[in-house]
C-alpha positions as CSV (number, residue, x, y, z in Angstrom):
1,X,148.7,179.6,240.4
2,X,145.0,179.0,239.2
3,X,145.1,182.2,237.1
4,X,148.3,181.7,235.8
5,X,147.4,178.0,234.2
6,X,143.7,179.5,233.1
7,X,145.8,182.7,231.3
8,X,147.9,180.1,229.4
9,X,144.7,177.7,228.6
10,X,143.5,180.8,227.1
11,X,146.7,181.7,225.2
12,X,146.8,178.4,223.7
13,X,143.3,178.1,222.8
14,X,143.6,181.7,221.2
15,X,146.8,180.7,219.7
16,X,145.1,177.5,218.5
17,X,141.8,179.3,216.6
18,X,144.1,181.7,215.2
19,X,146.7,178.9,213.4
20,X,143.3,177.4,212.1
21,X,141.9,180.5,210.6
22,X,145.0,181.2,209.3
23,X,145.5,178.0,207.7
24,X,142.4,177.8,205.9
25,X,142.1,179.6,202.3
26,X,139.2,182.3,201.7
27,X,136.1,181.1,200.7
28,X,135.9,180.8,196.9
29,X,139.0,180.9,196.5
30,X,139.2,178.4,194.0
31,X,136.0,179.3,191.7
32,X,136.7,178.9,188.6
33,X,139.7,176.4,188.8
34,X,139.1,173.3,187.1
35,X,138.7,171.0,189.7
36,X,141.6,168.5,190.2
37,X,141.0,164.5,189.4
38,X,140.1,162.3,192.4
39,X,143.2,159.9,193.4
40,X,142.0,158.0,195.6
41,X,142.9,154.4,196.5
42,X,139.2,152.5,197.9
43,X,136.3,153.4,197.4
44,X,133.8,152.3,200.2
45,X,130.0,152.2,198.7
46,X,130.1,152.3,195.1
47,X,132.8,151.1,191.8
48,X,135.4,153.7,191.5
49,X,134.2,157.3,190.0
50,X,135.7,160.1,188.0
51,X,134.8,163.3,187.1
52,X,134.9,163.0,184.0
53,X,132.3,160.4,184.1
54,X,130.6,162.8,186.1
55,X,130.1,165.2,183.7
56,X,126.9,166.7,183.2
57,X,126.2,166.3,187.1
58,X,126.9,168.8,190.1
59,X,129.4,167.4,192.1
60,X,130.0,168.3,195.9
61,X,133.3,167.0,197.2
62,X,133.3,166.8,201.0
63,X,137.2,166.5,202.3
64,X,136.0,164.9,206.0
65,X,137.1,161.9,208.7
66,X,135.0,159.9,210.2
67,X,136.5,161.2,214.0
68,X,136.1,164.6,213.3
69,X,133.8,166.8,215.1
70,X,133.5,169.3,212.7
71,X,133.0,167.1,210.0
72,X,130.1,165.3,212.2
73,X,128.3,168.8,212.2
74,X,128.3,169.3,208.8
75,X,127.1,165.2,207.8
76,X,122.9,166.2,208.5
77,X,123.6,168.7,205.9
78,X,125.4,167.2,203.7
79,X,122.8,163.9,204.3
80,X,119.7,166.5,203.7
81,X,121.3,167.5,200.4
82,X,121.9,164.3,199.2
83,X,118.6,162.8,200.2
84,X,116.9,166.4,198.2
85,X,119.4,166.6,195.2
86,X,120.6,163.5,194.1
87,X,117.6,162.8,191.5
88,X,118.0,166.0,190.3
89,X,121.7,165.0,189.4
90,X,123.7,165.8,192.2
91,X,126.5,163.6,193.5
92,X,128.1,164.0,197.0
93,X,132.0,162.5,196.7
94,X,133.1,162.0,200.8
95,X,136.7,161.7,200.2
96,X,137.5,160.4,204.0
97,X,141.0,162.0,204.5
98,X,142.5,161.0,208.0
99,X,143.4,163.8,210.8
100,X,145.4,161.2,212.5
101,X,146.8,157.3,211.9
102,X,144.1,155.4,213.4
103,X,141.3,157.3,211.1
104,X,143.7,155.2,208.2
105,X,141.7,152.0,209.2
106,X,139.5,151.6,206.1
107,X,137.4,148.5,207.5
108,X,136.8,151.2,210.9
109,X,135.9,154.2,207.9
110,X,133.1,151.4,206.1
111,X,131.7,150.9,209.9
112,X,131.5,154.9,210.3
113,X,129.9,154.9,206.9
114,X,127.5,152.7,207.9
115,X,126.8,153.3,211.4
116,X,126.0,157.2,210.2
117,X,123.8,156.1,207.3
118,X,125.9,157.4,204.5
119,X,124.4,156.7,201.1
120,X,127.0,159.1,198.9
121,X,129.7,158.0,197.0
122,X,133.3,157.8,200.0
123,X,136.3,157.1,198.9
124,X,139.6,156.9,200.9
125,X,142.5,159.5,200.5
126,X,145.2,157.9,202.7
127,X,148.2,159.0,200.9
128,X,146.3,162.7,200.8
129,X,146.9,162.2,197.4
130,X,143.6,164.2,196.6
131,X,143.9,166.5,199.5
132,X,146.6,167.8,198.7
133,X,145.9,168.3,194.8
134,X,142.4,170.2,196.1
135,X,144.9,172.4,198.4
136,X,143.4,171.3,201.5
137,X,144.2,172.9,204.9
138,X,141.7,171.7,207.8
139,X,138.8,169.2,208.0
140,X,136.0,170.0,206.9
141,X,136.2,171.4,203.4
142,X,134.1,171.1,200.4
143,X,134.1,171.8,196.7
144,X,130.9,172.6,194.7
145,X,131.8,171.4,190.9
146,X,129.6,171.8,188.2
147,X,128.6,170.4,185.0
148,X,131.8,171.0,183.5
149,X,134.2,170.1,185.7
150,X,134.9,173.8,187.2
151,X,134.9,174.8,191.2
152,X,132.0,177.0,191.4
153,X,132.3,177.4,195.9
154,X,134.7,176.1,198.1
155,X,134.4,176.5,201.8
156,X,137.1,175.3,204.9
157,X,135.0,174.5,208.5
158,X,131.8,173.9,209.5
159,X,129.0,176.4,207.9
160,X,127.8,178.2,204.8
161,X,124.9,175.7,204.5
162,X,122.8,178.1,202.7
163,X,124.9,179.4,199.7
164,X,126.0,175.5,199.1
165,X,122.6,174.6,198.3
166,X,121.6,177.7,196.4
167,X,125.0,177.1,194.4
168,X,123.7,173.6,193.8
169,X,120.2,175.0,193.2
170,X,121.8,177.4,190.4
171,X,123.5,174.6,188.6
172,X,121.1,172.0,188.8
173,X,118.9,174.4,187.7
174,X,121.5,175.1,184.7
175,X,120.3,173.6,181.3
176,X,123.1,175.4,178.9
177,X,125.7,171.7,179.4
């Protein structure tokens, strides 16, 4: 009986892993798109953005909720970039997409904000009105955006710390816009 529920804990955890992976798109897979407007309804720590007033900066859009584990792994990096980056005219765009109905509670989202010392730009995507433009599949996912407005990197799950920051390296580092 034991062995029997562990083989079907296993099955479904496979079966689980393998419905993620499959649901995310490759990495990169949208370099070179131009990257879709932000529709978002609130914005949290800051007057409402665009990116088209962002051009000229590097933009890092972070598709994340504030009860997600995942997501929670990737914050110190995202945090660390900010904190390195921003001067050099980097913006980070949280776009706090909900996993489940009680992530919609914006004044709970502002607390999570706060309580995890967020000083980016987070707007809220209830309606996944954003999401869903950006082709989003699983929590976390972000989009490097560059001076122009294009997807330079996109990346689904936790990870791929390194070539994020040398992609924003590169464009920072970009004087030709």
């Amino acid at each position: 009986m034991l062995r029997t529920r562990l083989g079907v804990a296993l099955a479904v955890v496979v079966l689980l892993s393998a419905v993620t992976a499959a649901a995310q798109h490759p990495d990169d897979a949208f370099a070179g798109q131009k990257a879709p407007r932000l529709k978002s309804s609130e914005w949290i720590n800051t007057a409402p953005l665009t990116l088209e007033e962002l051009r000229g900066k590097v933009v890092l859009i972070d598709f994340w909720a504030y009860d997600c584990p995942e997501c929670a792994k990737t914050m110190p990096h995202l945090k660390e970039m900010h904190a390195k980056y921003a001067r050099q005219g980097l913006v980070i765009i949280g776009v706090h997409t909900p996993r489940i109905d009680y992530e919609k509670d914006v004044d709970q989202v502002r607390l999570s904000v706060k309580e995890k010392g967020i000083e980016y730009p987070v707007t809220i995507d209830n309606e996944y009105l954003t999401w869903s433009d950006y082709l989003c599949a699983a929590w976390p996912t972000h989009f490097v955006v560059d001076k122009d407005g294009t997807i330079q990197l996109s990346h689904t799950g936790i990870g791929r710390y390194e070539d994020t920051e040398k992609m924003i390296q590169k464009l920072l580092a970009d004087k030709s816009n």
